[in-house]
C-alpha positions in Angstrom: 15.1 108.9 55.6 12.2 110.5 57.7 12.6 110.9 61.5 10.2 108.8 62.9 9.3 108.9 66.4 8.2 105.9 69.0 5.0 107.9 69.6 4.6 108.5 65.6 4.9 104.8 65.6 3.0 103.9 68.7 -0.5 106.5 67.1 0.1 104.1 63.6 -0.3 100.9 65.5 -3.5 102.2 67.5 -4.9 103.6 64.5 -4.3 100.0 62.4 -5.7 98.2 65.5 -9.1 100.4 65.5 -9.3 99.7 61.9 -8.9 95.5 61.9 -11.4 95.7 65.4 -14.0 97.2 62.8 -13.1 94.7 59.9 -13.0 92.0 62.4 -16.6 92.8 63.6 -18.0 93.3 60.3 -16.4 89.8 59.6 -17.1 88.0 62.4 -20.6 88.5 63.9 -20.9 88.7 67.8 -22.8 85.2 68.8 -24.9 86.0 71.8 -24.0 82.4 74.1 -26.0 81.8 77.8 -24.8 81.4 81.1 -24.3 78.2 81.1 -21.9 78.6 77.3 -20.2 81.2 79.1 -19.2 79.4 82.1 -18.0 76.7 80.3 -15.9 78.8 78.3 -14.5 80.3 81.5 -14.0 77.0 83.1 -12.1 76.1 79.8 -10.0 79.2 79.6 -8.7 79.0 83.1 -8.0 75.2 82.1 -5.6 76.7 79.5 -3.8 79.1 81.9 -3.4 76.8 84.4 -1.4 74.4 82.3 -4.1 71.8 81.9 -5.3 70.6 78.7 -8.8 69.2 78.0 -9.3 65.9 75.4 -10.0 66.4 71.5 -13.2 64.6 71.9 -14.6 67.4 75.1 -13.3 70.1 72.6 -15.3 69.0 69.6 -18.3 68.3 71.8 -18.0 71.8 72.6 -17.7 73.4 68.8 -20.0 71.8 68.0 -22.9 73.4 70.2 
């Protein structure tokens, strides 16, 4: 069996996370949101970390924007 290395490893992994980044962003177009989206999003994601959980029915209302 080949000696592989952690680094040899670790320059793999970088290099097949550079290449799913590109395929993600060729599959998934950036969405350009406002302020306002944006806060909201923050204001949900630090809802998240703090442990708190929001209703199905705020959720869909905001997908659905």
């Amino acid at each position: 069996m080949a000696d592989v290395s952690l680094q040899m490893v670790c320059k793999k992994l970088d290099s097949l996370e550079s290449r799913l980044d590109r395929i993600e962003k060729r599959l998934v177009p950036e969405v350009k949101i406002t302020k306002k989206e944006a806060a909201e999003l923050e204001r949900i994601r630090q809802e998240i970390r703090s442990g708190e959980t929001i209703s199905e029915k705020e959720l869909f209302s905001i997908l659905s924007k």
